[in-house]
Backbone bond lengths (Angstrom), bond angles and torsions (degrees), N, CA, C in turn:
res aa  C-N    CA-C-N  psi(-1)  N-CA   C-N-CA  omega(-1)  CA-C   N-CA-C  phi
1 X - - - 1.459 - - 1.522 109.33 -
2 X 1.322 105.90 135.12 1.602 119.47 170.18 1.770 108.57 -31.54
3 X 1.188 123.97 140.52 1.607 126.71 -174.75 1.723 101.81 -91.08
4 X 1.513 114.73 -13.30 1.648 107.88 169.05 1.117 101.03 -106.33
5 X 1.335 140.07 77.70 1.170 153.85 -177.85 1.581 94.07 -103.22
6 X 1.286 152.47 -18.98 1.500 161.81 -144.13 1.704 96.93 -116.26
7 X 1.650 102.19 -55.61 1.724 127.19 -152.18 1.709 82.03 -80.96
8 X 1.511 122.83 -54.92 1.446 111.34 173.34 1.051 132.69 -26.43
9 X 1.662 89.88 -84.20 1.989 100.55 169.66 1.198 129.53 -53.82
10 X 1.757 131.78 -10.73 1.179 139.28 -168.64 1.643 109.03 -80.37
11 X 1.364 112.65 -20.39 1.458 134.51 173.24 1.397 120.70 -53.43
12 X 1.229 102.78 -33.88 1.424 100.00 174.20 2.136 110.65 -112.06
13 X 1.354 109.75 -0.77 1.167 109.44 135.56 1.505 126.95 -29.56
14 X 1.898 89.96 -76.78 1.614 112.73 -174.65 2.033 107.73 -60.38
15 X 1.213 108.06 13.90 2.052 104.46 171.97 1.097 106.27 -86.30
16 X 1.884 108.67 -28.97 1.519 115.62 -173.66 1.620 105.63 69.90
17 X 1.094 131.02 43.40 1.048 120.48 144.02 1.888 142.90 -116.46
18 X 1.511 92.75 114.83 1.956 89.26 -162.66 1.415 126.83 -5.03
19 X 1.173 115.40 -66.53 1.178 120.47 175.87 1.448 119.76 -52.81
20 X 1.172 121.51 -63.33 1.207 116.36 -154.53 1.898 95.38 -84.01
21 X 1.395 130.10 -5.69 1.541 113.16 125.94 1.386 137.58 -17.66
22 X 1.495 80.69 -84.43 1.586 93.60 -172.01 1.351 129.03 -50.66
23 X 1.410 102.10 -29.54 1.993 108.95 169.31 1.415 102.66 -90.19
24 X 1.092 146.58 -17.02 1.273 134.93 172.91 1.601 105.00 -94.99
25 X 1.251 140.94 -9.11 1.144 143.88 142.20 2.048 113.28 -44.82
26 X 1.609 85.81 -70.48 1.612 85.43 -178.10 1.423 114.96 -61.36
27 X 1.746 125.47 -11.29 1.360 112.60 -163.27 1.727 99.68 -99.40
28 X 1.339 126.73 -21.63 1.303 140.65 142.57 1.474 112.03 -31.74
29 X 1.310 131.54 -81.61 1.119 143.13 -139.03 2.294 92.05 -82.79
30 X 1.083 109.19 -36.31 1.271 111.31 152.99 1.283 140.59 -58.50
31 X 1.188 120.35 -41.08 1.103 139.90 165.78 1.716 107.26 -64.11
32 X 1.147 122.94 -46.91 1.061 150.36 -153.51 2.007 95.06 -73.98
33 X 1.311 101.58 -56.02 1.162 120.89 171.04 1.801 123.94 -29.84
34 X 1.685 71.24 -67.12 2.029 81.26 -171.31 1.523 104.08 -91.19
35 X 1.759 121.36 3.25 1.903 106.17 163.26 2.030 85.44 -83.03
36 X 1.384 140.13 -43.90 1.585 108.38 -168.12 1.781 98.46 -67.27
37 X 1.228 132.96 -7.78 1.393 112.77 179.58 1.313 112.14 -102.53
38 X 1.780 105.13 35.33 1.603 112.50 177.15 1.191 111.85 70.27
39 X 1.346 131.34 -9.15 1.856 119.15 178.12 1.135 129.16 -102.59
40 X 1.150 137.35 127.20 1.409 158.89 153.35 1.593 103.84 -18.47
41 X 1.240 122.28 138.60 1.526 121.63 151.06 1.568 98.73 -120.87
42 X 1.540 100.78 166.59 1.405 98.73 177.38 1.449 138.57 -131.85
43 X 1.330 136.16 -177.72 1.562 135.19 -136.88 1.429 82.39 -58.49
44 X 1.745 127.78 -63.30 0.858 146.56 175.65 1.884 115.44 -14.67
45 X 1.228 103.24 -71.28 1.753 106.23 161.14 1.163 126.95 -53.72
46 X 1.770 119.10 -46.98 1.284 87.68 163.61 1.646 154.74 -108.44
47 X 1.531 77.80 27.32 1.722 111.22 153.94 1.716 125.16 -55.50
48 X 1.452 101.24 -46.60 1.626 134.17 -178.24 1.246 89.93 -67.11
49 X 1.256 130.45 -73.94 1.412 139.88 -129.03 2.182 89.19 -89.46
50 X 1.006 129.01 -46.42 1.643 126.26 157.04 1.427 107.79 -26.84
51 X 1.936 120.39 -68.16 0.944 120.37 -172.80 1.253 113.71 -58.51
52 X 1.264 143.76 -42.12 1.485 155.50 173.36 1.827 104.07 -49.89
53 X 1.399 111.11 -71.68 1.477 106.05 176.81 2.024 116.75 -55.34
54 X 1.435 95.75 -34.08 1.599 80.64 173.19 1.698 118.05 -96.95
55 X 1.443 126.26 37.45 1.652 145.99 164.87 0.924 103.51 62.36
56 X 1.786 124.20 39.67 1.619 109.53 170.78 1.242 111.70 -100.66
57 X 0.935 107.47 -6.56 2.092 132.86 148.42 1.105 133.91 -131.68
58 X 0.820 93.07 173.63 1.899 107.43 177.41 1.218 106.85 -115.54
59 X 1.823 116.64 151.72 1.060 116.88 -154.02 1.932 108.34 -82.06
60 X 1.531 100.28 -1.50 1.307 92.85 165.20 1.630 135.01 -91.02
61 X 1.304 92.17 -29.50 1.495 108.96 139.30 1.971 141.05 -31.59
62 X 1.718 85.26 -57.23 1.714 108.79 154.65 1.402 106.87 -60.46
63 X 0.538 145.45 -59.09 1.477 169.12 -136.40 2.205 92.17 -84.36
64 X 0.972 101.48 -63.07 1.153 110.58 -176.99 1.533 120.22 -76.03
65 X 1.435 105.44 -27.54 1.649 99.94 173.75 1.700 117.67 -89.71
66 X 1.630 112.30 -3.75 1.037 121.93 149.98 1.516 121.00 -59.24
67 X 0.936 117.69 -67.36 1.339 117.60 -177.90 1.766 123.04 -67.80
68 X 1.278 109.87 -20.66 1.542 120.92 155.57 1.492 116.69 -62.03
69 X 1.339 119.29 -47.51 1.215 132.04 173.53 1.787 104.80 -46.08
70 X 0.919 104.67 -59.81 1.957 108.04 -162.89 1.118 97.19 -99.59
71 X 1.661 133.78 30.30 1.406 132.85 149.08 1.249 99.13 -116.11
72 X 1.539 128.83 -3.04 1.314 106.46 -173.78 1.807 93.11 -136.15
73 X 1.715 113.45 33.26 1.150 108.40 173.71 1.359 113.37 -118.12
74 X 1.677 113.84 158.99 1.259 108.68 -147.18 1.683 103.41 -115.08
75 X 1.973 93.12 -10.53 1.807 102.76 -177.21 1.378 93.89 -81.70
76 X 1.412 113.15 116.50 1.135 150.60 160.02 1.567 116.11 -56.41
77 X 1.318 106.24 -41.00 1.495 128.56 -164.67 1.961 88.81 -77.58
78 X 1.496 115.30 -62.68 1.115 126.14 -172.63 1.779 124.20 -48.56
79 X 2.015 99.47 -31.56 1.967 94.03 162.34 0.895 89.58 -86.83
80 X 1.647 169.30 -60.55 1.273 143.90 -107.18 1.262 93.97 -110.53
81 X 1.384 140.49 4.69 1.574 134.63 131.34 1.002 121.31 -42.79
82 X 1.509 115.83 -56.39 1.158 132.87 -169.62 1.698 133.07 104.76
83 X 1.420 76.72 24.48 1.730 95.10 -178.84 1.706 112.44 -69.64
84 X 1.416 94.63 -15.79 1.648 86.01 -165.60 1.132 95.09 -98.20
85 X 1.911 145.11 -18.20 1.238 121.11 173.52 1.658 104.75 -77.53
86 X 1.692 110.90 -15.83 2.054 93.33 -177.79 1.638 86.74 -67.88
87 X 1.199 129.75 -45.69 1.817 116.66 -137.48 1.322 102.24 -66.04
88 X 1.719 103.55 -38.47 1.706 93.94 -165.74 1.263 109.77 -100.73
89 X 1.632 130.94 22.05 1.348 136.66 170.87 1.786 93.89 -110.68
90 X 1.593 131.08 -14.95 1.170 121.89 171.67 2.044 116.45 -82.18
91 X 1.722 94.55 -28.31 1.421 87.21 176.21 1.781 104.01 -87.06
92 X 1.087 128.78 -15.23 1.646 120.26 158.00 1.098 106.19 -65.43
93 X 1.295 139.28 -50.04 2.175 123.48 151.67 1.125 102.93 -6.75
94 X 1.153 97.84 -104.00 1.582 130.30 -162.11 1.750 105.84 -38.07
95 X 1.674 119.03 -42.98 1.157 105.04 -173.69 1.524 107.96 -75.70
96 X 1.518 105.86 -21.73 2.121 92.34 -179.38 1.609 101.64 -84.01
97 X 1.418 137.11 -24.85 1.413 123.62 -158.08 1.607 85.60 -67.72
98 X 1.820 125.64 -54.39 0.989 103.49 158.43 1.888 165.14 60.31
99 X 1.546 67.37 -115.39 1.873 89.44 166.35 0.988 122.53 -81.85
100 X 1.879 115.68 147.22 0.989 114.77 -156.32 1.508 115.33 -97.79
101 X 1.117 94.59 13.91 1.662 112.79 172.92 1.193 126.94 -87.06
102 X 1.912 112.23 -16.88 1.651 128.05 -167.23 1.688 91.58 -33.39
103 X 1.652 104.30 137.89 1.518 98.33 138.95 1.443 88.82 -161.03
104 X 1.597 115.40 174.82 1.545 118.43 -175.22 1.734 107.22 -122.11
105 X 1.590 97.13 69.47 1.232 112.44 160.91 1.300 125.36 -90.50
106 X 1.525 131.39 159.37 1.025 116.11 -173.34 1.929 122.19 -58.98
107 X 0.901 104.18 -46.48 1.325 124.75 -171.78 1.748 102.43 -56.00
108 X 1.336 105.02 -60.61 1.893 113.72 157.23 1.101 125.17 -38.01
109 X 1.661 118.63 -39.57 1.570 122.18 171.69 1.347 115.03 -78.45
110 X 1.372 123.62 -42.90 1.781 105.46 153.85 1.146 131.10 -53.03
111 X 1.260 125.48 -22.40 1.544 134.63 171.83 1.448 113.11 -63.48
112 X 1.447 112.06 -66.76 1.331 126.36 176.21 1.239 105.18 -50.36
113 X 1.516 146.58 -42.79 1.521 136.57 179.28 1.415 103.67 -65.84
114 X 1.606 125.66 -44.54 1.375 110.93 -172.98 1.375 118.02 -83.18
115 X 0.888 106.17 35.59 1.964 109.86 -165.40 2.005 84.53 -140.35
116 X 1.326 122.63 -51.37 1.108 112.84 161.21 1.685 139.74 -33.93
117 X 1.480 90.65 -57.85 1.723 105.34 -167.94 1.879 92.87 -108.52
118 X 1.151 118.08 28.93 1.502 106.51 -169.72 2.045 96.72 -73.68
């Protein structure tokens, strides 16, 4: 994955508009996630994750063309990086920061891991 993957998405930060913050906030802070847990996401995600912040999907949608993608991909080289456990553990990010229910209770943080690594 591109190394301005941050400086990219921050672009539509800089439109200033609420919304399209707030999902490019959560798709940052996801992303953000799985480079400190050493993993790569890829061109591919944050291709997805653009379309999602600018409403040409929904993040379940995102969510779903991720996982279509690495059932219907043939670079071998590209899961055994490990791009496909950051992409589709970054759009489970993005889909809980999300909700408007987030909170970091205990009971929520077991939730959020099994909805993560499900």
């Amino acid at each position: 994955m591109q190394k301005d993957w941050y400086q990219d998405l921050n672009e539509y930060i800089r439109l200033g508009e609420p919304k399209l913050e707030e999902k490019t906030v959560a798709w940052q802070t996801a992303i953000g996630l799985q480079a400190v847990d050493g993993l790569s996401t890829s061109d591919y995600l944050l291709e997805t994750a653009k379309e999602n912040i600018e409403g040409k999907i929904t993040i379940s949608e995102a969510n779903d063309k991720i996982s279509s993608y690495y059932e219907e991909c043939n670079d071998r080289k590209a899961i055994e990086a490990g791009t496909k456990e950051a992409d589709v553990v970054a759009g489970r990010i993005t889909a809980i920061l999300g909700e408007k229910t987030f909170s970091f209770s205990p009971a929520y943080w077991i939730s959020i891991h099994k909805n993560l690594f499900a």
